[in-house]
N, C-alpha and C positions, 0 to 999 in steps of 0.2 A: 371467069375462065381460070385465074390463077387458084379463086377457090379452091373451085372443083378439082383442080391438081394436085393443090395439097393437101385436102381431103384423101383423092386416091391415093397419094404417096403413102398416108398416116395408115391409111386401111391394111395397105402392104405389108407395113409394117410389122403391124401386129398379128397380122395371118402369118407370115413367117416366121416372126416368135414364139407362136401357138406352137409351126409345125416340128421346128425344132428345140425338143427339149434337153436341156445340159446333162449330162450323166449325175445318178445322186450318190453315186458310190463309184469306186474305181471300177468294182463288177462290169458295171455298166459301158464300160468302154470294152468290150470284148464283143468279139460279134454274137450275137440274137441266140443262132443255134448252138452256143457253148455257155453263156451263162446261166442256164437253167441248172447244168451239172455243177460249177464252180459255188452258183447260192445253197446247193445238195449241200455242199461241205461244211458250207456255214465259214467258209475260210475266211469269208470278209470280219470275221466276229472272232478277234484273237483271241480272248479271256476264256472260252472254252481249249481251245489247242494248251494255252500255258495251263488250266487245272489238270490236264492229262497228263502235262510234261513234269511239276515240279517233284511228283513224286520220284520220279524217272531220277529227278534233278539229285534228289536230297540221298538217294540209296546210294550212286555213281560219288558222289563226292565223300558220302561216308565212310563205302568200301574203299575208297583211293586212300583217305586220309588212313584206315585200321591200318592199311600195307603199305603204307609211306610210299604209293606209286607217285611218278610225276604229273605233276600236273597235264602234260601231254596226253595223260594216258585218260583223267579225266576231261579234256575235251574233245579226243575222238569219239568216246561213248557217248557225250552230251550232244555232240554235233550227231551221233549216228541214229540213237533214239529220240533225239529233238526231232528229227526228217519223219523216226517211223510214227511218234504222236501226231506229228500233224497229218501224216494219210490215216490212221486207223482211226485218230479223233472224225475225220469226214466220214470213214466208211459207219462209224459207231451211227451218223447225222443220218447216213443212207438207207441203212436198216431200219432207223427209227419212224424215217417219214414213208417207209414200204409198208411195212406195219401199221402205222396210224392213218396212212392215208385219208379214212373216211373220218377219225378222230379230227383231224386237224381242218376239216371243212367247218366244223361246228366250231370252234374256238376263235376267236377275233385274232388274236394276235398271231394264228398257225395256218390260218385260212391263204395265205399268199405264197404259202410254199409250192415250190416248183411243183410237186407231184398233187396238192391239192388244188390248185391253178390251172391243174393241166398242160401244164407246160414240157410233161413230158411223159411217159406211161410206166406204169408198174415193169415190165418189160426192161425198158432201155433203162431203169434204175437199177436192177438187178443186175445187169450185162456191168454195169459201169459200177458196183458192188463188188463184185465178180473180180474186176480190172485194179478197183482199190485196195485186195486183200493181196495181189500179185506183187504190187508196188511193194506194198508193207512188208511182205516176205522179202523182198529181195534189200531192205533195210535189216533184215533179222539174219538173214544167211550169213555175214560177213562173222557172227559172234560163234560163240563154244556150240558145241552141240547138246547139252544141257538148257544152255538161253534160250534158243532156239525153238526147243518142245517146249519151255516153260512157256515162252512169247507165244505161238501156235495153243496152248491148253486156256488160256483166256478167251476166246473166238464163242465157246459158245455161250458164256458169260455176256458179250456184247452182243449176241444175237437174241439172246430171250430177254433180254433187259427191256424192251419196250413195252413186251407180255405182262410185264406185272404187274404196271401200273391197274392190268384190267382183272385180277385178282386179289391183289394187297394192296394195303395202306402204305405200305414200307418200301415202293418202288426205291426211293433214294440210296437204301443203303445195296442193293440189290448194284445201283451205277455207282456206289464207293466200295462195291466190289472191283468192277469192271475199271475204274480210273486209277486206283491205285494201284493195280498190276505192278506199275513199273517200284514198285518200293521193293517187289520182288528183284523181278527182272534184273533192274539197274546193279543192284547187287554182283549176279549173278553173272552178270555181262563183263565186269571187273576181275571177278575172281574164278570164277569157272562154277561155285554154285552156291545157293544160298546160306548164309549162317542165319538161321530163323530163331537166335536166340535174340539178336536184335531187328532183324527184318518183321518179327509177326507184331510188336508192338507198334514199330513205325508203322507198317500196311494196317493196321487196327486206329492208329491217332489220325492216319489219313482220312479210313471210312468213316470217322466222326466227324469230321473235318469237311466230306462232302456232303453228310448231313444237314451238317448247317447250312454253306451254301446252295443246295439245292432243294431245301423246304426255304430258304427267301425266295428263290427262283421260280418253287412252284405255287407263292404265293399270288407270281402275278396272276396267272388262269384261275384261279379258284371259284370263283364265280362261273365262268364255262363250264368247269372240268365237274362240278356238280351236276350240271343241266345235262352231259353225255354220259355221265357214268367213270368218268377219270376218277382214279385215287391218289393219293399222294399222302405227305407227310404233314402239309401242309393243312390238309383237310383234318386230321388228324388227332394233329395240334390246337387247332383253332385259337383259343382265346389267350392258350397255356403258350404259344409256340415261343415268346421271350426267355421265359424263365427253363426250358427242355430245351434249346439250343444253346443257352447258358452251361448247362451241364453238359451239354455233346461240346460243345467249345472249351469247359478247363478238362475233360475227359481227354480231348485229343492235345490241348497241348502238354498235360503228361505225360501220356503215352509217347509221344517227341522226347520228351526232356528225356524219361525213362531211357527210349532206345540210344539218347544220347548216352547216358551213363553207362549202360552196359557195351558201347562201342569204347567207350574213354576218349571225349569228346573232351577238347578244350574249352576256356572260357567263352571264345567268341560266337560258339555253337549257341550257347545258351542266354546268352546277347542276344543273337535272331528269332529263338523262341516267344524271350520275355517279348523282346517288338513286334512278335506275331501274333502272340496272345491279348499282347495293347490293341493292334490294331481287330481283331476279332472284336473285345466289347465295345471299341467305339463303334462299330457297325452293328451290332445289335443292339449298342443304347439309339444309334443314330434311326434305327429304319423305320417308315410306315408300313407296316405288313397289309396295310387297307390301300398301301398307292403305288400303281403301276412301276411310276419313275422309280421312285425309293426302294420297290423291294430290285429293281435293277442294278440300283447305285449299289447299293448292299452286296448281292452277288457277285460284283467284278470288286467292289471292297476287300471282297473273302480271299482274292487272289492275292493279292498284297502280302497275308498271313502267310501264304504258301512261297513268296517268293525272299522275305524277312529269314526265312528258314532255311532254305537255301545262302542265303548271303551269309549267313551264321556258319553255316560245315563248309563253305568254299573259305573263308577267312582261315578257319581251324587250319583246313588241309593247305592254305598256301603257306601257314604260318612253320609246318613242320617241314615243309618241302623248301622253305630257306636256311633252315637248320642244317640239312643233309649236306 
C-alpha cells in the first residue's frame, strides 16, 4: 500500500515537471502571443544592436570632441540614437526574415525563426515592420532637419540588403553599408551636417570592419547556404578567408586612425585604436572558421574592437572638456 503511494506520488512528480518547463531566455517570460515579435528583433542577442550602435558611438563623440561641446551634448545623441539602433537594428532583423522566410526553413540554425516556425505570417510581420520604422522616426524627429533625410535616405539600403545575398558574393559589405550609417548620421546629429573629410574614412574603416565580422558570422551557415543557394563572403573566401580578413582588419583600423588624424584626435583616441586592432588579430588568430561555436565567439569578439574605439574618442573628448 505505502508502495504504491509512493510510486504515484513519484509519477506526479515528474508529469508535472514534464508539464512545466522554466523559461530558457527572459523572452520567454512574456506571454506566447508577443514573443514571436520580440524573438523578430532578435533583441534577446545584444552584440547585434551594439554593432549598429558604435558607429553612431565613435562619429557623436568625435564631432563633440572637434567642437569642444559638453559632454551633455554627447549623451543626449548617444542616449537618442542608442534607442533609434536598437529599433531599426529589429526592423533591419524584420525585413531580413520577410525576405528569407523560405531561406531560413532550410538552414539549421534559421529554421526556428518566428516567421519560419510559423509562429506568425508574413502579414502580421510587415504590419509590425511597418510599426518599427514609426518608432524609429520618432527617435530621428527630435535631430536637425538635414539628420533626419540623412537617417530616412538609409531605409532602402536596409530593405534590399537581404536581396543580395541571392545575387552576390559580397552580401557583407552591402550590410557595412547599412550598419554604418551612423558614422554619418552621428556626426550630423551633432553639428547640423556632415564634414566628409573625416566622416567617409571612418564610415569606409567601419564597412571593413563589418566585413570581417560578418564573413566569421556567415561562416557559421556555410554548409547550408551552399545547399539553398546563399552567397556570402564567406563562401567566397573559403580557404583564404584568414589572411583577406587580415587585410579588411589593418584596412579598417587605418582608416580609424586616418579619420582620427584628420579630426585632430588626441593620444587617447589612438590608445583605443591600437587595443582594437589587438583585439581584431586575436580573434582571427583565435577562430575555427570550420566550428559553429568559434566562428560565434569570434563575431561578438569583433564587438569589442568597435567598443575599444569608442572608449578611445570618449577619453579624448572628456579630456578636452576638463580643460574648458
Amino acid at each position: 500500500m505505502v508502495a504504491r503511494m509512493l510510486s504515484h506520488w513519484q509519477k506526479s512528480l515528474r508529469t508535472s515537471s514534464s508539464c512545466v518547463s522554466p523559461p530558457t531566455t527572459w523572452v520567454d517570460r512574456f506571454p506566447a502571443s508577443v514573443r514571436p515579435y520580440i524573438y523578430l528583433t532578435r533583441i534577446d542577442k545584444l552584440i547585434g544592436i551594439l554593432l549598429l550602435f558604435y558607429p553612431y558611438a565613435w562619429s557623436i563623440t568625435m564631432a563633440s570632441y572637434a567642437h569642444e561641446a559638453p559632454l551633455t551634448t554627447s549623451l543626449t545623441y548617444l542616449g537618442l540614437l542608442g534607442l533609434f539602433s536598437l529599433v531599426m537594428r529589429g526592423a533591419g532583423c524584420t525585413i531580413n526574415d520577410i525576405w528569407d522566410n523560405a531561406l531560413d526553413k532550410a538552414v539549421e540554425r534559421t529554421r526556428t525563426r518566428p516567421l519560419a516556425r510559423g509562429d506568425i505570417t508574413r502579414r502580421q510581420a510587415l504590419g509590425f515592420f511597418a510599426g518599427q520604422l514609426a518608432v524609429g522616426l520618432c527617435f530621428l524627429l527630435p535631430l536637425n532637419t538635414y539628420s533626419i533625410l540623412l537617417g530616412a535616405s538609409s531605409l532602402p539600403i536596409i530593405v534590399i540588403y537581404p536581396l543580395m545575398k541571392r545575387v552576390t558574393y559580397w552580401p557583407q559589405a552591402v550590410l557595412g553599408l547599412a550598419f554604418n550609417w551612423g558614422a554619418l548620421l552621428g556626426w550630423s546629429a551633432v553639428t547640423g551636417c556632415v564634414d566628409w573629410r573625416v566622416c567617409l574614412p571612418l564610415y569606409a574603416g567601419g564597412i571593413c570592419w563589418t566585413l570581417v565580422y560578418d564573413t566569421i558570422y556567415a561562416h557559421q551557415d556555410k554548409t547550408d547556404d551552399v545547399k539553398v543557394g546563399i552567397r556570402s563572403t564567406a563562401l567566397l573566401f573559403g580557404d583564404h578567408t584568414r589572411p583577406i580578413l587580415s587585410a579588411f582588419s589593418a584596412s579598417s583600423v587605418a582608416l580609424t586612425a586616418y579619420a582620427g588624424v584628420l579630426n585632430a584626435q588626441g593620444p587617447p583616441f589612438y590608445v583605443g585604436v591600437c587595443l582594437g586592432a589587438l583585439q581584431l588579430a586575436l580573434v582571427l588568430w583565435s577562430t575555427d572558421f570550420d566550428s559553429r561555436e568559434s566562428c560565434w565567439r569570434g563575431f561578438v569578439g569583433c564587438g569589442w574592437s568597435g567598443f575599444w574605439i569608442w572608449m578611445g574618442a570618449l577619453v579624448s573628448h572628456a579630456s578636452i572638456v576638463r580643460k574648458i
